[in-house]
N, C-alpha and C positions, 0 to 999 in steps of 0.2 A: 061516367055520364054526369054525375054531380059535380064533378070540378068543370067539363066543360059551361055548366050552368052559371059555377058561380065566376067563371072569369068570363063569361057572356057576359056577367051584369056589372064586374069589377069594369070591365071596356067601355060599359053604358054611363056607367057614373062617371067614368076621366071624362067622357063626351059629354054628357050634358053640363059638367062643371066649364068646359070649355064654353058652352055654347053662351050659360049665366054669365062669365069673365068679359066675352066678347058684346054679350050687349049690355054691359056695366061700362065699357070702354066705348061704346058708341052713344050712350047718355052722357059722357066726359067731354063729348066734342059741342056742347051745346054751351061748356062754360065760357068765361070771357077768355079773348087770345091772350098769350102769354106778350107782357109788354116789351119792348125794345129797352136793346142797353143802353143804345147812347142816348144824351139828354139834348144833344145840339147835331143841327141838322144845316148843310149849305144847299140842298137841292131840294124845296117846297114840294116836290111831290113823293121824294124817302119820308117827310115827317108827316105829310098829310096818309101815306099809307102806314106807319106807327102808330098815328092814332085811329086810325078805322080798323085796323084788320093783325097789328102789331106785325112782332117779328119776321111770322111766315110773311105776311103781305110785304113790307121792306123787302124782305126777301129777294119773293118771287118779283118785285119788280124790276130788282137789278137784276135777277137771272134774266129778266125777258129783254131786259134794255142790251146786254153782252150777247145776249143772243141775234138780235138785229145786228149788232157792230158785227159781228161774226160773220154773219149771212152778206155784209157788205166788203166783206173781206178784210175788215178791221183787224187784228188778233192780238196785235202788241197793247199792253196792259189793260187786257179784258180778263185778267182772272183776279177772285178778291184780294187776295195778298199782294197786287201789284198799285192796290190802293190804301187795303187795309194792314198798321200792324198784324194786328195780328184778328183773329173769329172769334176772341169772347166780349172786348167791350168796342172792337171795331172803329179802335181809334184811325184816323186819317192819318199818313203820311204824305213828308211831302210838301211843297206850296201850293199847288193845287193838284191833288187826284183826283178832283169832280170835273175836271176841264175835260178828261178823256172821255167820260159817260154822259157827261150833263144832256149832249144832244140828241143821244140813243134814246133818253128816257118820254 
């Protein structure tokens, strides 16, 4: 009966340690957005969402703008690497890969 006790309460402490983790990581989301890689921008509304909302915001706004190209039957180079080198400093390839997105956005 005692061991079931004490691993009733060894259960209790993994969970409440879980529950302290998790709103330690929900006070993290209050800090500033993590900034964008690149430093140069051709299409005024990727660097105007850089500097409001950073990387996610960029982000999510080319995911939304591929997402309309898509929905209008667009598909050929709607995916990032058909624009970007490469996903860590998201250099451009190319003479213009913004020409394909610029009107989605």
């Amino acid at each position: 009966m005692t061991h079931k006790i004490a691993l009733a309460a060894a259960f209790s402490a993994i969970f409440a340690a879980g529950l302290l983790a998790s709103s330690a990581n929900a006070a993290d989301e209050g800090e500033a957005p993590k900034p964008c890689v690149a430093k140069t921008f051709k299409i005024a509304k990727v660097k105007a969402a850089c500097e409001s909302g950073g990387s996610k915001a960029a982000k999510d706004l080319m995911k939304k703008a591929t997402k309309k190209a898509k929905a209008a039957g667009v598909t050929e180079g709607m995916k990032c690497k058909d624009c970007h080198e490469d996903l860590k400093n998201y250099k451009l390839k190319g003479d213009d890969p913004v020409g394909k997105i610029k009107k989605w956005l």
